[in-house]
C-alpha positions in Angstrom: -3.2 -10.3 -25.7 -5.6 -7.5 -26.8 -8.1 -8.2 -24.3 -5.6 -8.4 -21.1 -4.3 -5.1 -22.3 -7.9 -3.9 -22.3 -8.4 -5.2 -18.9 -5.1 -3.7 -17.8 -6.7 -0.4 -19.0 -9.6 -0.2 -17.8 -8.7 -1.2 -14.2 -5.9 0.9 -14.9 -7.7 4.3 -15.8 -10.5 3.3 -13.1 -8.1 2.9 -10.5 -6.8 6.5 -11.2 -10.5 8.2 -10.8 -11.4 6.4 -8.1 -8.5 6.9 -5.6 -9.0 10.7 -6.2 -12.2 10.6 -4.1 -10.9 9.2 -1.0 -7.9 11.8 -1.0 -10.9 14.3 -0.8 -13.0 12.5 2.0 -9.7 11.7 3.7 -8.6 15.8 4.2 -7.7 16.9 7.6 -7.6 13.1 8.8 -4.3 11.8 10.1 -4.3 9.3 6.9 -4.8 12.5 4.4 -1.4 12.3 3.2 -1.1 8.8 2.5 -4.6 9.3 1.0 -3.1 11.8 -1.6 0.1 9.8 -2.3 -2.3 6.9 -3.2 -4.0 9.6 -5.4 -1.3 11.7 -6.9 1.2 8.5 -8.0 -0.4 6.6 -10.5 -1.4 9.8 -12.4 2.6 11.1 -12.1 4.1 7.5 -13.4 1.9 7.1 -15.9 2.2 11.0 -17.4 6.0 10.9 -16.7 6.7 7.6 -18.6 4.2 8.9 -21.2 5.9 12.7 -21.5 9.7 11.2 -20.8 10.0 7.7 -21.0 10.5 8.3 -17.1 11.5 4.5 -15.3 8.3 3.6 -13.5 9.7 1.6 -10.7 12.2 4.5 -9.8 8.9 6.8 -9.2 7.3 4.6 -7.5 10.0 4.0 -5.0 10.9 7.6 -4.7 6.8 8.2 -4.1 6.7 5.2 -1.6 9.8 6.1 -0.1 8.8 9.8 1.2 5.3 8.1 2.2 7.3 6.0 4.3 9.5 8.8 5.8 6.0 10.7 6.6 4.9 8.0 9.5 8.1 8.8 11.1 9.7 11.4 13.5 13.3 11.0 15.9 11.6 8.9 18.3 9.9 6.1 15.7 13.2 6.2 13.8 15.0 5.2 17.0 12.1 3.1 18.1 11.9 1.3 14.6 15.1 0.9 13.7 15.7 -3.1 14.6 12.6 -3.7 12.2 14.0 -1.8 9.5 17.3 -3.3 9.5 14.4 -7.0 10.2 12.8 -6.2 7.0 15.6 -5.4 4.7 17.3 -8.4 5.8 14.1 -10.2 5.3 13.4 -9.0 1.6 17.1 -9.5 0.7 17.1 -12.8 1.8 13.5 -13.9 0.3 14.6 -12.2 -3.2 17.9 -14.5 -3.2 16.3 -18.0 -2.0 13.7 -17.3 -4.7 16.2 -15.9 -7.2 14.0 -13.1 -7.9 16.3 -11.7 -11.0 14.1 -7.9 -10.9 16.4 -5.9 -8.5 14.1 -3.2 -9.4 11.0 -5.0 -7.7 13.1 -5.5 -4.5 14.2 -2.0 -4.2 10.1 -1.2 -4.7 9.4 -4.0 -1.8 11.1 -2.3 0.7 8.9 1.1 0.9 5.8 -0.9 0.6 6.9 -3.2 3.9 7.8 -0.1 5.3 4.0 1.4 4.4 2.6 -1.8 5.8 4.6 -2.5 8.8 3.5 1.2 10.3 -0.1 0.5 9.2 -0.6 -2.8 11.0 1.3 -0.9 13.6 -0.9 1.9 13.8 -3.7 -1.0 13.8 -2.9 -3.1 16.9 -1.9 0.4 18.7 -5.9 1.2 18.2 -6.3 -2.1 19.4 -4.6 -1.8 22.8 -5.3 2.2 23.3 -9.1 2.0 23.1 -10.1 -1.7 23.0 -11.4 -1.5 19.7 -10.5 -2.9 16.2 -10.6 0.0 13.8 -12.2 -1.2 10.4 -10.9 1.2 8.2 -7.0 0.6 9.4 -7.8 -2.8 8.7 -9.2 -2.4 5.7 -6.1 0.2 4.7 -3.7 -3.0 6.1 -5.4 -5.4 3.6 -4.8 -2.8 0.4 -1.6 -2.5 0.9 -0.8 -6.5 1.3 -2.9 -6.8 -1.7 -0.4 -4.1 -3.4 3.0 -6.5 -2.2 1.6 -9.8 -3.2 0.9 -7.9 -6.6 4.2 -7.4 -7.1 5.3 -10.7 -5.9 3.4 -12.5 -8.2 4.6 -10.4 -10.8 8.0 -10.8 -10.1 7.9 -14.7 -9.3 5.7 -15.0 -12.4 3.1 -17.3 -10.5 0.9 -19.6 -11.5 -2.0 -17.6 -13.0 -0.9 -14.5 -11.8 -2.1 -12.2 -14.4 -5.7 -13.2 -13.2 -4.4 -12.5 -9.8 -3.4 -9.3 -10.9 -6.8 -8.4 -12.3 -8.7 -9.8 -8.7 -6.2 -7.6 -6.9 -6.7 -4.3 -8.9 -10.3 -5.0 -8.5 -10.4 -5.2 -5.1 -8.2 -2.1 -4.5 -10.5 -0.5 -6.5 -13.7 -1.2 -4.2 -11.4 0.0 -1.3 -10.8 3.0 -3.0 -15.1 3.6 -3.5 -15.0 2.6 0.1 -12.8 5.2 1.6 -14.8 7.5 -1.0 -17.1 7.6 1.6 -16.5 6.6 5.0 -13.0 8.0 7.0 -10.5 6.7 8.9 -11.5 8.2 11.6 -15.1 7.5 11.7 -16.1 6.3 14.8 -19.1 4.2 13.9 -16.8 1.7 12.0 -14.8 0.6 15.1 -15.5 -2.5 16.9 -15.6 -3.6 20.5 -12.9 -5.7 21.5 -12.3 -7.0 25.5 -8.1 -7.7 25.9 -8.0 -9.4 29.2 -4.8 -8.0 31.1 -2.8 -10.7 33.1 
């Protein structure tokens, strides 16, 4: 018990440094903001539940939440709004067949499919704009699945899944040193692709 609470802390505490570096290299890039949410939220959680006894999952929606609401203007609201209503339907759905019992982990699922559905949408638009595959975008698609299955194995209480856990933080981390150093935008890090049109 002392040792996974080690583990916890250190990947914890290195998660926190390392995520600040990437909201540095990220500034004036479209993904800046998302970059400093990533940054800024962990350190707010943990000093508000230290400072107030503050609910973590309530902050972590709320931070999600206006993450999500910064991909969006009028027309990708009106655009969007038949996968919204999709996902929410979706998540409610998968929480009751699986009787997930922690309503606060569904609420916290529906900003993160929100996150990820206008990444991978941001993705394949790259895809079929410039008829490349943008490594980065892929790279940000695969943190933030790694975040969701997270918290599904948490709330399902897997198999294993504190060693999941541990994998997952791990590998969020090396994103993190990866966008420490290379942007979003960097053009060397896309990748010719040929889409044949009928």
């Amino acid at each position: 018990m002392i040792r996974a609470f080690l583990i916890y802390n250190i990947l914890t505490y290195a998660s926190i440094v390392v995520w600040v570096f990437p909201a540095i290299k990220q500034y004036k890039t479209k993904y800046f903001f998302l970059f400093f949410i990533f940054a800024a939220t962990d350190i707010f959680v943990i000093s508000a539940v230290f400072l107030f006894n503050a609910r973590p999952s309530l902050l972590y929606f709320l931070f999600f939440s206006v993450l999500v609401i910064s991909f969006l203007n009028t027309n990708k609201v009106k655009k969007h709004t038949v996968a919204f209503f999709f996902i929410i339907i979706l998540l409610i759905t998968t929480a009751t067949y699986l009787n997930i019992r922690s309503f606060d982990g569904v609420i916290l699922l529906l900003p993160l499919t929100g996150i990820l559905y206008f990444l991978t949408n941001d993705f394949l638009l790259h895809i079929i704009s410039y008829n490349k595959i943008n490594i980065p975008l892929l790279i940000l698609v695969l943190y933030q699945v790694l975040g969701i299955l997270k918290l599904l194995n948490i709330l399902l209480g897997l198999y294993e899944s504190e060693f999941y856990f541990y994998t997952a933080s791990a590998f969020q981390i090396l994103i993190g040193l990866f966008f420490s150093f290379f942007s979003v935008e960097d053009n060397r890090l896309n990748i010719n692709v040929h889409i044949k049109n009928k």
